[in-house]
N, C-alpha and C positions, 0 to 999 in steps of 0.2 A: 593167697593164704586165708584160712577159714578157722575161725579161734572159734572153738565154745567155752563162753563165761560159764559156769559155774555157780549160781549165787542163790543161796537158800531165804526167802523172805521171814527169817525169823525174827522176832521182837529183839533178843538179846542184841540183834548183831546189824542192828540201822544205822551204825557208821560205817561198816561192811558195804554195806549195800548202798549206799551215797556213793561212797569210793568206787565201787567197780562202773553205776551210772556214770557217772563223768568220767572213768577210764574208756566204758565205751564208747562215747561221744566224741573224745579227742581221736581214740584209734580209728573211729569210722572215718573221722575229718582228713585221717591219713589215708583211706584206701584201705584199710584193714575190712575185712569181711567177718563180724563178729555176731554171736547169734547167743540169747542168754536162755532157749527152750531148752530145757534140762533132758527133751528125747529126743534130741538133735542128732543126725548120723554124719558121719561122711566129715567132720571137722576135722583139722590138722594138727592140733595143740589143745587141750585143755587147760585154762585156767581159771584154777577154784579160788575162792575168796569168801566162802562160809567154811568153817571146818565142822559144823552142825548140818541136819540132822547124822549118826552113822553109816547113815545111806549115801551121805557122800563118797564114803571110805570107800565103797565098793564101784561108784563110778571110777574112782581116781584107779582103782588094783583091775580095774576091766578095761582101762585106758591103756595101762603099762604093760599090760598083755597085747592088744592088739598094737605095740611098736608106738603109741602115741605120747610125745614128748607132755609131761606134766608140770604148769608153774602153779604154784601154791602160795599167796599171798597170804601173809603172815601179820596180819589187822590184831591178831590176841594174842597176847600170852599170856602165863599163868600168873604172873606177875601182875599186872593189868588187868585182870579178873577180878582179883580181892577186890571187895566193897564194892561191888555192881549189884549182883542180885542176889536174893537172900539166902546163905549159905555156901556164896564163894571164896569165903576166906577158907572157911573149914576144908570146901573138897577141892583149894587151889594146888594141894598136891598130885591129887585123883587128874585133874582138871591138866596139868604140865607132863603127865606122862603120858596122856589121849594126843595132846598137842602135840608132843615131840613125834609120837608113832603116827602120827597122820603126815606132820610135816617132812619127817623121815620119806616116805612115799614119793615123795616130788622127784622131779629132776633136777629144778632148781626150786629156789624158796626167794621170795623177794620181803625186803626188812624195809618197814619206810624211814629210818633213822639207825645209825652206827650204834646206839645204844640198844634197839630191839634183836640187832644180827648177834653183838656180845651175850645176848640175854639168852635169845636160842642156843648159839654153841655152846654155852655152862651148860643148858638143859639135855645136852647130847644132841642136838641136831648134826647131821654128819654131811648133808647135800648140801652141795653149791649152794651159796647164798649172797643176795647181789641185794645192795642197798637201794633202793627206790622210790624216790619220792613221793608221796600221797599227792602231790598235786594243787595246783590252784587254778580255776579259773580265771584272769586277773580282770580280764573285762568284765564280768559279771560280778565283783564284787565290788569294784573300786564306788569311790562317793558318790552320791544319786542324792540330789534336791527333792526331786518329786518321791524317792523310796519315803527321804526321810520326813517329808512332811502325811506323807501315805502312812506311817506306823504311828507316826506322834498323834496323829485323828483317830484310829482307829481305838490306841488306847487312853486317848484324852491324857497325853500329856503334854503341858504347856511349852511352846515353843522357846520359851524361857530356860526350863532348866536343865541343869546338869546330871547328864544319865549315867550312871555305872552300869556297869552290863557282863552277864557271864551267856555262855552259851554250852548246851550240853544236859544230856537228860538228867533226871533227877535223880540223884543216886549219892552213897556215901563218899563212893572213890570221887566224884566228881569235885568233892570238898561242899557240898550242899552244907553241911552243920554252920561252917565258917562262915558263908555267906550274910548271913543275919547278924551275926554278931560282929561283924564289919560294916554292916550297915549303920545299924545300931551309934554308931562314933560319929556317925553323919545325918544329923537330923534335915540338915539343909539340901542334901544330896537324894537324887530315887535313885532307886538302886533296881535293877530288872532282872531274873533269870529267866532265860529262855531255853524251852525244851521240855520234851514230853518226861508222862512220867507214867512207870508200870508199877501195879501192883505187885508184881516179882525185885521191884529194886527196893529192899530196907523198908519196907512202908512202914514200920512203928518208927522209926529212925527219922525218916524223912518226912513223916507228918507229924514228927515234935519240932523239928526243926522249923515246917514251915507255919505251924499253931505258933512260934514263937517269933515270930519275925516282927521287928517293929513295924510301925504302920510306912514306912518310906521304903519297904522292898517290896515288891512283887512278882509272883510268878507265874509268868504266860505259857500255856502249853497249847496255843493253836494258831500260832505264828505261820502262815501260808510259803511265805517264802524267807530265808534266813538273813538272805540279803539284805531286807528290810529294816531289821534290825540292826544291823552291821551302819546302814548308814545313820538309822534314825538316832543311837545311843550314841556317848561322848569318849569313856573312859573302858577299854574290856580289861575286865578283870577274873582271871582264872585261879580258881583257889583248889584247882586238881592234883591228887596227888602223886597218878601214874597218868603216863601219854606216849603210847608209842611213836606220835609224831606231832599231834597238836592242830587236827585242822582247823579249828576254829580260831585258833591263834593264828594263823596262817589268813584266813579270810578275814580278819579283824586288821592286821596289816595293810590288804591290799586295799581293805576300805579309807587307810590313814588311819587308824585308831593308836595309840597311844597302849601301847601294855604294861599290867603290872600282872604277874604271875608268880606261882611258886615255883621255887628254883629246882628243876629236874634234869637229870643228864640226856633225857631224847631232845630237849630243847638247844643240843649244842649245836654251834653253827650255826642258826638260822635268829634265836636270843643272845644279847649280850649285855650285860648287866652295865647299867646307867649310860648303855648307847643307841639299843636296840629295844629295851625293853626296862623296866627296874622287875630284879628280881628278886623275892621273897623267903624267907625259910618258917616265918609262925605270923602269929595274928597282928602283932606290934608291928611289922613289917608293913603289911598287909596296910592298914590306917596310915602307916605315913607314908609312904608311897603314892595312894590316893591322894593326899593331905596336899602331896608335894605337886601332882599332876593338877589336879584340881583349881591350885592358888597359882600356878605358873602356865600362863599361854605357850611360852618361849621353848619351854621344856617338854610340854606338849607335842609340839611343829616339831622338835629334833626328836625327838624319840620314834613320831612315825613317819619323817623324813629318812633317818635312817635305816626303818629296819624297811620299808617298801624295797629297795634294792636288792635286798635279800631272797626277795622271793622270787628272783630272775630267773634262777636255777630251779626254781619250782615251777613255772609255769607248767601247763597242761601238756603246751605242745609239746615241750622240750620230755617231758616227761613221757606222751608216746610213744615219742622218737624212740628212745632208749632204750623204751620196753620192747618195740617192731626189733631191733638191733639186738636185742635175747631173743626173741623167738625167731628168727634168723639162723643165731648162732645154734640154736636147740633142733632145730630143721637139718639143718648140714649134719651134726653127727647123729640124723636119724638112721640111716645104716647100720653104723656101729651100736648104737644102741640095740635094732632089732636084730645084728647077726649074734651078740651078745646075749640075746634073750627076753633083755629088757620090755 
């Protein structure tokens, strides 16, 4: 079996492109034959996971013609767009009707949470659509001594204190405003956000936000490896407002971290409020949540004692598996698809 990835290196769509890296990694670890050169011939199955630049649209309608089965990974929606980069709220209509006719095109469409596959069938998506986990590494995130004494040096913070910590580029939907002003409650706490930032996401928005930051937050945008951070900080805290799946919550888990996040419906299943996670709905929330994790070790230990379990169903492998077991199933009725036309 010979899959070509699909994956456009554009700036917007670097959680895109994270995600399909590590899909390749686990598929090759299975025997999968997978190749991401964009003039690759002679492949079995296409699977895209940029839905940018337009030029994809016409790999994906040149594939369906020559009989080859297409899976279309579904990292965006229109939903999930607002508040990224500057002026996607306005064309997030413009922006859900490109999605749907792109992801229409597939054969199948894969959702990394039950909440993104609902989101697409409102929008008219009509193709099969199979829910699929984004994934976790769990070996490459879990706790690391040396990670974490490796980021506390680097950014000279004391071995001492208690870190808060977000992960994810800088941008409005990320909840970037909040983060300051949550800090701001905790003079005694650092607070860190980690993750790049473009001048295409909100920049007036986002550099008042971070001109306003008390002096206890910081924010790193050349963090080498993410992992690092996952072990070096204490508390993650996600003040984002849309998340098709949350992989940073995911990787924050498997490191033991302790979640306090806003209460979203892709988070179901995997968060559970004051067991898995404490979850939020405004900034009042937000402060005693921390308050409560911060002054309690005990609450600490169970909140990432139990949600680490949860992520058994996300591992990598298990995750390959499933995906080899669709493109299987999409291989067998390649027949009927090409006596069909398709």
């Amino acid at each position: 079996m010979k899959v070509k990835f699909l994956v456009t290196p554009v700036g917007l769509m670097m959680g895109n492109i994270e995600s399909a890296r590590r899909l390749k990694n686990a598929l090759s670890d299975q025997g999968v034959l997978v190749t991401d050169d964009r003039h690759a011939e002679g492949y079995d199955l296409l699977h895209v996971h940029t839905p940018v630049p337009p030029s994809n649209m016409t790999e994906v309608k040149r594939a369906r013609r020559k009989g080859v089965p297409v899976v279309i990974h579904a990292h965006t929606t229109a939903e999930d767009s607002r508040g990224t980069w500057t002026g996607s709220t306005a064309l997030s209509g413009v922006t859900g009707m490109y999605l749907t006719h792109f992801y229409n095109l597939g054969s199948v469409v894969l959702a990394p949470s039950a909440w993104t596959k609902s989101t697409l069938e409102k929008r008219g998506v009509k193709v099969p659509i199979e829910v699929l986990s984004n994934g976790i590494d769990l070996n490459r995130f879990k706790f690391d001594q040396e990670r974490r004494q490796r980021f506390r040096a680097r950014y000279g913070i004391s071995d001492r204190a208690k870190v808060v910590y977000s992960i994810g580029v800088v941008c409005v939907k990320k909840g970037v405003e909040d983060f300051p002003k949550v800090a701001r409650a905790f003079p005694d706490l650092t607070f860190v956000w980690v993750g790049r930032r473009s001048m295409l996401y909100h920049p007036l928005r986002v550099r008042i936000a971070m001109m306003r930051s008390p002096g206890n937050a910081r924010f790193l945008h050349d963090v080498e490896d993410i992992a690092d951070a996952h072990s070096g900080c204490d508390i993650f805290f996600t003040p984002s407002f849309t998340e098709n799946q949350g992989m940073a919550v995911m990787e924050a888990m498997a490191a033991g971290r302790p979640v306090v996040a806003r209460d979203l419906p892709s988070y179901s299943g995997l968060l559970e409020n004051e067991k898995s996670a404490l979850l939020c709905g405004d900034l009042d929330g937000f402060v005693s949540s921390i308050s409560r994790i911060s002054q309690d070790q005990k609450l600490a230990e169970s909140l990432a004692g139990q949600g680490y379990p949860r992520l058994m169903e996300h591992d990598m492998g298990k995750v390959a598996g499933r995906l080899i077991a669709i493109y299987e199933s999409l291989l067998q009725q390649r027949p009927k698809q090409e006596a069909t036309g398709a």
